[in-house]
C-alpha positions as CSV (number, residue, x, y, z in Angstrom):
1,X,0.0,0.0,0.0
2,X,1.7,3.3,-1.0
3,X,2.5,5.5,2.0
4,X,-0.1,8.2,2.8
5,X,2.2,10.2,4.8
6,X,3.8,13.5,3.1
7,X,6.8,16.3,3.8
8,X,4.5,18.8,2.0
9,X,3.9,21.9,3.4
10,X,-0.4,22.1,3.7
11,X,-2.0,25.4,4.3
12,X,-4.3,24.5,7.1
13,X,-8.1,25.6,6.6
14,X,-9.9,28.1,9.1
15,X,-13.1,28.4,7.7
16,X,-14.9,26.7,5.3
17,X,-15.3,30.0,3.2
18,X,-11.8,29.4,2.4
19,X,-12.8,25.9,0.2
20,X,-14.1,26.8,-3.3
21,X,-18.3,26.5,-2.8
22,X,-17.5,26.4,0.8
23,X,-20.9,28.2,1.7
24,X,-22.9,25.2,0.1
25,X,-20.2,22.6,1.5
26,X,-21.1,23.5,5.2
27,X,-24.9,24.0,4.4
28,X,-25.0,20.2,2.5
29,X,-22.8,19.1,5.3
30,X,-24.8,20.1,8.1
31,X,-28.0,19.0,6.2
32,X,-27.0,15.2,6.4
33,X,-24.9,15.8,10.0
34,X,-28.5,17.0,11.5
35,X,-30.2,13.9,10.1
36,X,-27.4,11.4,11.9
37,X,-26.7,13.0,14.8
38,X,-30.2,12.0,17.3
39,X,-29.1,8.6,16.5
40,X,-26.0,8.8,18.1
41,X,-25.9,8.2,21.4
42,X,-22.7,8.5,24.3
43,X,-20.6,10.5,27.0
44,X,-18.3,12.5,25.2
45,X,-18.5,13.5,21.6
46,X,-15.3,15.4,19.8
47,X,-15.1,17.9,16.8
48,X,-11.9,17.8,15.1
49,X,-9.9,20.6,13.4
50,X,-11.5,23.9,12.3
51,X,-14.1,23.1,10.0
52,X,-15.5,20.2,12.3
53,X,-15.8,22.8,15.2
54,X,-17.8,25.3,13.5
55,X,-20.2,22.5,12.4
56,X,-23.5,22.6,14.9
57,X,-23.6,19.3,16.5
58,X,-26.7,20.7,19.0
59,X,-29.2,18.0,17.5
60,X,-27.1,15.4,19.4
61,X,-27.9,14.2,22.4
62,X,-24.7,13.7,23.4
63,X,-24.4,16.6,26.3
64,X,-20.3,16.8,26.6
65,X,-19.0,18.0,23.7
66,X,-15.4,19.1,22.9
67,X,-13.7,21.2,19.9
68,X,-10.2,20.4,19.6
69,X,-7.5,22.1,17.0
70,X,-3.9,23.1,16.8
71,X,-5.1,26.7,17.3
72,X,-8.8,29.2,16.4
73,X,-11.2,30.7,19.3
74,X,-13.7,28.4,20.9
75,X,-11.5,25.7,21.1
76,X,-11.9,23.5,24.6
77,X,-9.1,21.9,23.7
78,X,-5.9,23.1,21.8
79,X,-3.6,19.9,20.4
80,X,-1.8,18.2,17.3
81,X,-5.1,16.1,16.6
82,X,-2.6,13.6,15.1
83,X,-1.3,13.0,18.7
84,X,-4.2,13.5,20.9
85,X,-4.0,14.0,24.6
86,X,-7.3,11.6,25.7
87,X,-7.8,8.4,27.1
88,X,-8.2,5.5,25.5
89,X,-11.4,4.2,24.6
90,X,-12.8,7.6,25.9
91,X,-14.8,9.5,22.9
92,X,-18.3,7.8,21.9
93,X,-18.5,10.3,18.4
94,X,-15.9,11.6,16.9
95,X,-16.4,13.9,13.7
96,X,-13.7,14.8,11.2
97,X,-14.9,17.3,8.8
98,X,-12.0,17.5,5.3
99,X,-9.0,16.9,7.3
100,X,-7.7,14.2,5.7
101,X,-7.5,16.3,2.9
102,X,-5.5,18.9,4.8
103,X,-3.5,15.9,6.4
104,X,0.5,15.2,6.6
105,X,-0.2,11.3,8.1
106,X,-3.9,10.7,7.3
107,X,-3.3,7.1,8.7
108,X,-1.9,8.4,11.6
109,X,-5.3,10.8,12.0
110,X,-7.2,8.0,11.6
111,X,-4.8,5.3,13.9
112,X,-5.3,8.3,16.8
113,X,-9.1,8.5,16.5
114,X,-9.4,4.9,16.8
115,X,-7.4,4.5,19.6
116,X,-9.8,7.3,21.7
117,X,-12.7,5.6,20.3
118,X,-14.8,3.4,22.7
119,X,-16.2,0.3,21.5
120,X,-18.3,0.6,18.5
121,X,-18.2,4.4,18.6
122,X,-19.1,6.0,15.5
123,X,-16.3,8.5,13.5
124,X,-18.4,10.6,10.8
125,X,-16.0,12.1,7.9
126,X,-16.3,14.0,5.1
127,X,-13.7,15.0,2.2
128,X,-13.3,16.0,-1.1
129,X,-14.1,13.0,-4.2
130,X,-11.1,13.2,-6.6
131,X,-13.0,11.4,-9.6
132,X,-15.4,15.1,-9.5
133,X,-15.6,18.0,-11.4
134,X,-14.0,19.6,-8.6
135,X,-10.9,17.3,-9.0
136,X,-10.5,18.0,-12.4
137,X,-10.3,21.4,-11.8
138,X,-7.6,20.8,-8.7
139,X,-5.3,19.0,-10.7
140,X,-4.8,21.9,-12.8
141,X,-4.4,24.7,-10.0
142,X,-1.2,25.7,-8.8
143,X,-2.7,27.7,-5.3
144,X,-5.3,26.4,-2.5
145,X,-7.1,24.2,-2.7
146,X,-4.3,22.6,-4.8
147,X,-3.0,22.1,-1.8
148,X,-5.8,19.5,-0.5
149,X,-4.6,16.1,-1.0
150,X,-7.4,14.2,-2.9
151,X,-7.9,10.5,-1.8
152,X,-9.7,8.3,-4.3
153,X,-12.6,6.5,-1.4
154,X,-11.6,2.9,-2.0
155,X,-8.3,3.7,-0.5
156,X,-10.1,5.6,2.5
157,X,-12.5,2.3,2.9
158,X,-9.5,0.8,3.3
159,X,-7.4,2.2,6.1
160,X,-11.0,2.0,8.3
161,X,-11.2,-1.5,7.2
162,X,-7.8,-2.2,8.4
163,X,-8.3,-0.1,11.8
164,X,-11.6,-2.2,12.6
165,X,-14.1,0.1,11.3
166,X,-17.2,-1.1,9.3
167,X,-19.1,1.5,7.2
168,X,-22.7,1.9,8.1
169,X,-23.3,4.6,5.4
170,X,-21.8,6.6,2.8
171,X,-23.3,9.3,0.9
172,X,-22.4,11.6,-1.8
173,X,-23.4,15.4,-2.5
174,X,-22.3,18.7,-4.0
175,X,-22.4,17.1,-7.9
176,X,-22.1,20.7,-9.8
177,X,-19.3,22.0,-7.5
178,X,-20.4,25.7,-7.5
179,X,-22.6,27.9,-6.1
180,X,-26.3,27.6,-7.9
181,X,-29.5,29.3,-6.9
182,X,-31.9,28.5,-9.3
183,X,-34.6,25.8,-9.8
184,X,-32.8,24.0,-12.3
185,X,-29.5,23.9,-11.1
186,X,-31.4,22.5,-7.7
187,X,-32.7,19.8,-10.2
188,X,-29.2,18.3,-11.6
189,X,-27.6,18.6,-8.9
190,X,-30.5,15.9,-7.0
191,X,-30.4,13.7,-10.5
192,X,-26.7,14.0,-10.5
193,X,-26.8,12.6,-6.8
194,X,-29.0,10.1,-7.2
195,X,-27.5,8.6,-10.8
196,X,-24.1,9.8,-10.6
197,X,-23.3,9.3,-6.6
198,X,-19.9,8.4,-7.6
199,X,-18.9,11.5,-10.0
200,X,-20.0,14.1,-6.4
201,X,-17.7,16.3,-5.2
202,X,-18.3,15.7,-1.7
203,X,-18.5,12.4,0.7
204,X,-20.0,11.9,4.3
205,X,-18.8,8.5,5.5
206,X,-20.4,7.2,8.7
207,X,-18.3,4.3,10.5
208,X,-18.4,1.9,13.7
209,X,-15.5,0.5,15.6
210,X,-15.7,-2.7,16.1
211,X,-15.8,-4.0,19.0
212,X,-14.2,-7.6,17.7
213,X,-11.8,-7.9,15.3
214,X,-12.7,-8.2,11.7
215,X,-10.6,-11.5,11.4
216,X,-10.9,-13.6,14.1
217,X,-7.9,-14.9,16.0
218,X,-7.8,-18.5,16.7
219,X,-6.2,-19.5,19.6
220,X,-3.4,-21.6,19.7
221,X,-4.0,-23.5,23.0
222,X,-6.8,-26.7,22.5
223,X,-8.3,-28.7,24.9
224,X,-7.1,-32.3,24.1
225,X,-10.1,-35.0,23.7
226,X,-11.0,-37.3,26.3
227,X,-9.5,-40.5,25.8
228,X,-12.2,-43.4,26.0
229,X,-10.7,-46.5,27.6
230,X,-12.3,-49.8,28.6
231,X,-13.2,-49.1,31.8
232,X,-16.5,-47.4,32.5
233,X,-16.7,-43.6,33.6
234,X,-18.0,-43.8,37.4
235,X,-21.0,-41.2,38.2
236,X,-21.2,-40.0,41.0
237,X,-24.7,-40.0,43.3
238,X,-25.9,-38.2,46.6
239,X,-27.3,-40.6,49.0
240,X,-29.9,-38.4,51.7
241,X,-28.1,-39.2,54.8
């Protein structure tokens, strides 16, 4: 598997009127965020990076909530999320809004938010599709968002295969790629959803850690059988005194 990790200088994102269509990435975002998020239940949930903080997560009913980046305002907690200062097994939902995309060690990202990640807690991401119009038009840039690193998804499906993650739903939005008001432009863009998921923009990715592993470990230690002899096998019996 070719290394994901990269020496490339990435220009962090602050706000997600920095991404090309970024107005109608958070809106579609958010859309399909508020229809997950009352099924999710937990302790602790965690918002990393920029973009995933300023993401409302206030349909959850998860009460303890935690935004954590390198640096911004509002942050409760202020780390490299690539090496993050929590427990174990300690965050029930974890959501990671395009920063694989914006990622030196994606693995590593996605190693750490396993590892805080209870048992069959759920990680919700979302990134940019390379096979899109908006990947077309990356490849030829020279500035931001050149400078998003564009993943094709069967490589993403596997990395959370590897860690132990199974996917409970994927979904794909943001076909046109630009900022469209009208009534037809509405139109395409839900055909071009429905009948061209694949050639979107945009993906939200919902996945469960499992708590078992996906290929089960046989041990090596057996019980050896019983060997039957000639004699009979003596049962014991309780005689009322």
């Amino acid at each position: 598997m070719k290394i994901a990790k990269t020496t490339r200088i990435l220009t962090p994102i602050e706000d997600w009127q920095h991404l090309p269509n970024g107005k109608m990435l958070q809106r579609q975002t958010q859309q399909r965020l508020n229809d997950y998020l009352p099924m999710c239940f937990g302790y602790h949930l965690l918002k990393l990076g920029r973009l995933s903080s300023l993401l409302n997560t206030s349909p959850s009913p998860i009460t303890h909530q935690i935004n954590c980046a390198a640096s911004g305002k509002d942050m409760g907690l202020l780390a490299d999320i690539h090496q993050l200062p929590l427990q174990a097994s300690s965050i029930d939902l974890c959501i990671l809004a395009h920063e694989l995309n914006f990622s030196n060690d994606p693995h590593q990202l996605l190693r750490e938010v396993e590892r805080v990640l209870t048992l069959d807690g759920t990680l919700i991401i979302t990134g940019y599709n390379p096979i899109s119009a908006f990947g077309l038009r990356a490849m030829f840039k020279s500035k931001s968002p050149h400078t998003a690193r564009l993943f094709l998804l069967n490589r993403i499906y596997d990395w959370l295969y590897l860690l132990g993650f199974e996917i409970l739903q994927k979904q794909y939005f943001d076909f046109l790629s630009g900022e469209f008001d009208s009534p037809f432009a509405a139109h395409v863009e839900r055909i071009g959803q429905r009948c061209l998921p694949s050639l979107c923009s945009a993906y939200f990715i919902v996945a469960k850690k499992q708590s078992t592993p996906m290929t089960p470990i046989k041990s090596p230690f057996q019980f050896k059988k019983q060997r039957m002899t000639g004699q009979s096998v003596a049962t014991r019996h309780h005689h009322p005194s």
